[in-house]
C-alpha positions, 0 to 999 in steps of 0.5 A: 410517035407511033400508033395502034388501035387499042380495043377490048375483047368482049362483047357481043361484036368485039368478044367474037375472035374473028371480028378481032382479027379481021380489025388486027388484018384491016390495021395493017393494011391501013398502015397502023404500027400496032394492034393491042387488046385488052385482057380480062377473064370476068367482064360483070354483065358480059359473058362474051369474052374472047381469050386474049392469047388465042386471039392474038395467035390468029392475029400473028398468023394472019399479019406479018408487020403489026406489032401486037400484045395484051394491054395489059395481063396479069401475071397473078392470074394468068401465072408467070410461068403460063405467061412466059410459055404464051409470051415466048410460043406467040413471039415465034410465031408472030416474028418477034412482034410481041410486046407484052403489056403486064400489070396487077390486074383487077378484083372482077378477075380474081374474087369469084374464083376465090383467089386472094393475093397481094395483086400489086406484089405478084406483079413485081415478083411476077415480072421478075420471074417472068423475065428469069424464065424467058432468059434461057438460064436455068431458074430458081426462085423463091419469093413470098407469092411464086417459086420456081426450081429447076426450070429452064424455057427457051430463050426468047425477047420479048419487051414488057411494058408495066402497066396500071392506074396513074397516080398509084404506085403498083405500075412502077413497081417493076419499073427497073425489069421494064422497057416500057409503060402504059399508065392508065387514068379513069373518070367519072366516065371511064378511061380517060385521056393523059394530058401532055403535062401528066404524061411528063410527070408519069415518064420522070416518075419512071425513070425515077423509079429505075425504068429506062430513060428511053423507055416507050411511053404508051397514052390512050387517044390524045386528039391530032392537034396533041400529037406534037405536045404529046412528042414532045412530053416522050410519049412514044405510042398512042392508043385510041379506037376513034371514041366511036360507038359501034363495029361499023364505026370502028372498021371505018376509023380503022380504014382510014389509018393512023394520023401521020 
C-alpha cells in the first residue's frame, strides 16, 4: 500500500502554485509515495485556478523521489496530442515519476466555452491515441472525435490510470489501454469514501472490462484502522488530505507523514 496526498488546485490557498509546490517538497520529506492534483479549467465561484502542468513542472524540478500527476485530466478538453507533448516533457524532467490520471472530465470545463462532445467517447478514443502517440511509431488515426496523420513523438512510458464516478461506466471504458484506475464516489457532501467491499467490486469490474489484473487501484482517504481491509479488497494507493479545513492544518497533516 502506498500513500499520496490528494489536493485541489484552486482557491485562495491552494490556487496559488507555489504553496502547491512547497506541499509537493514537504511531502517528500516526510516521506509519502505521491503528490496528485486535481485538474479543472472553470471551478464555479472561484477564479483562483493554478494550471495543473505548470504546476506539476515546479514540482518535478524541486523533488527528486515523489511520484506525481493530475488526478484526473481530460483528454477532451486538454487534447490528446497536447497531453502527450505534457506527459512526455514532465516525465523527463521528473525522472520517470509520472503517472498520468486520465478521465472524461465535467460540463463546468467544457459548456462556457462552447464546446459539446460525446465526454465519455473522447476519453476511450483519447487514451488510445494517447497511448499511439507516446509509442514512438509514426501515428495515423481516425476515429469519430480525433485524427491524427503522419505524426510521431518521441517514445516515452508513461502509466495511466483511468478515472471517473463509480458506478457509471465511463472509467472502464479504457480499461484494456489502462494500468490503472481511480473511481471517484460523491454524496450529498462531496467526495466520499469506497469502502473495502466497493473497492472489490470496482477492482473485478476492471478487469472484467480488459484492465490488468495487477493493475493499481487508487481510493480517497480510508481511515488507519481500514488500511488492512483495504489491502486486502487490492487497493494499492490511497488518496487523502487529512479531511482538514485550512493551509495551516494541511501542512501539519502533511508533516507528519503517511501511516505505515
Amino acid at each position: 500500500m502506498r500513500f499520496a496526498i490528494y489536493v485541489p488546485c484552486f482557491g485562495p490557498e491552494l490556487g496559488d502554485p507555489s504553496v502547491l509546490v512547497s506541499l509537493a517538497v514537504a511531502a517528500e520529506e516526510a516521506g509519502w509515495d505521491g503528490f496528485f492534483l486535481w485538474d479543472h479549467v472553470v471551478v464555479p465561484e472561484e477564479p483562483v485556478v493554478a494550471d495543473v502542468w505548470v504546476t506539476l513542472g515546479a514540482v518535478a524540478a524541486r523533488t527528486s523521489s515523489i511520484r506525481l500527476g493530475p488526478m484526473v485530466t481530460s483528454l477532451g478538453r486538454r487534447r490528446p496530442w497536447k497531453v502527450a507533448l505534457e506527459a512526455s516533457s514532465l516525465q523527463r524532467l521528473s525522472g520517470g515519476r509520472l503517472t498520468l490520471g486520465i478521465g472524461a472530465g465535467v460540463p463546468q470545463d467544457f459548456v462556457p466555452f462552447g464546446e459539446s462532445l460525446s465526454r465519455a467517447e473522447a476519453m476511450s478514443e483519447g487514451v488510445e491515441l494517447l497511448r499511439a502517440l507516446l509509442s514512438g511509431e509514426v501515428v495515423d488515426y481516425r476515429g469519430s472525435v480525433f485524427r491524427a496523420e503522419g505524426v510521431r513523438f518521441a517514445p516515452v512510458d508513461v502509466p495511466i490510470w483511468v478515472g471517473g464516478m463509480w458506478p457509471r461506466q465511463a472509467p472502464f471504458r479504457a480499461a484494456a489501454l489502462a494500468d490503472g484506475l481511480v473511481p471517484a464516489v460523491f454524496d450529498e457532501s462531496g467526495l466520499a469514501v469506497v469502502s473495502p467491499a466497493d473497492a472489490a467490486r470496482i477492482r473485478a469490474e476492471f478487469v472484467a472490462s480488459g484492465g490488468p489484473v495487477g493493475g493499481d487501484l487508487a481510493v480517497w482517504g480510508p481511515g488507519l484502522s481500514d488500511v488492512g481491509a483495504y489491502e486486502e479488497a487490492g487497493v494499492t494507493w490511497v488518496f487523502t488530505d487529512g479531511g482538514v479545513s485550512s493551509l495551516g492544518e494541511l501542512r501539519a497533516f502533511v508533516a507528519a507523514g503517511p501511516p505505515r
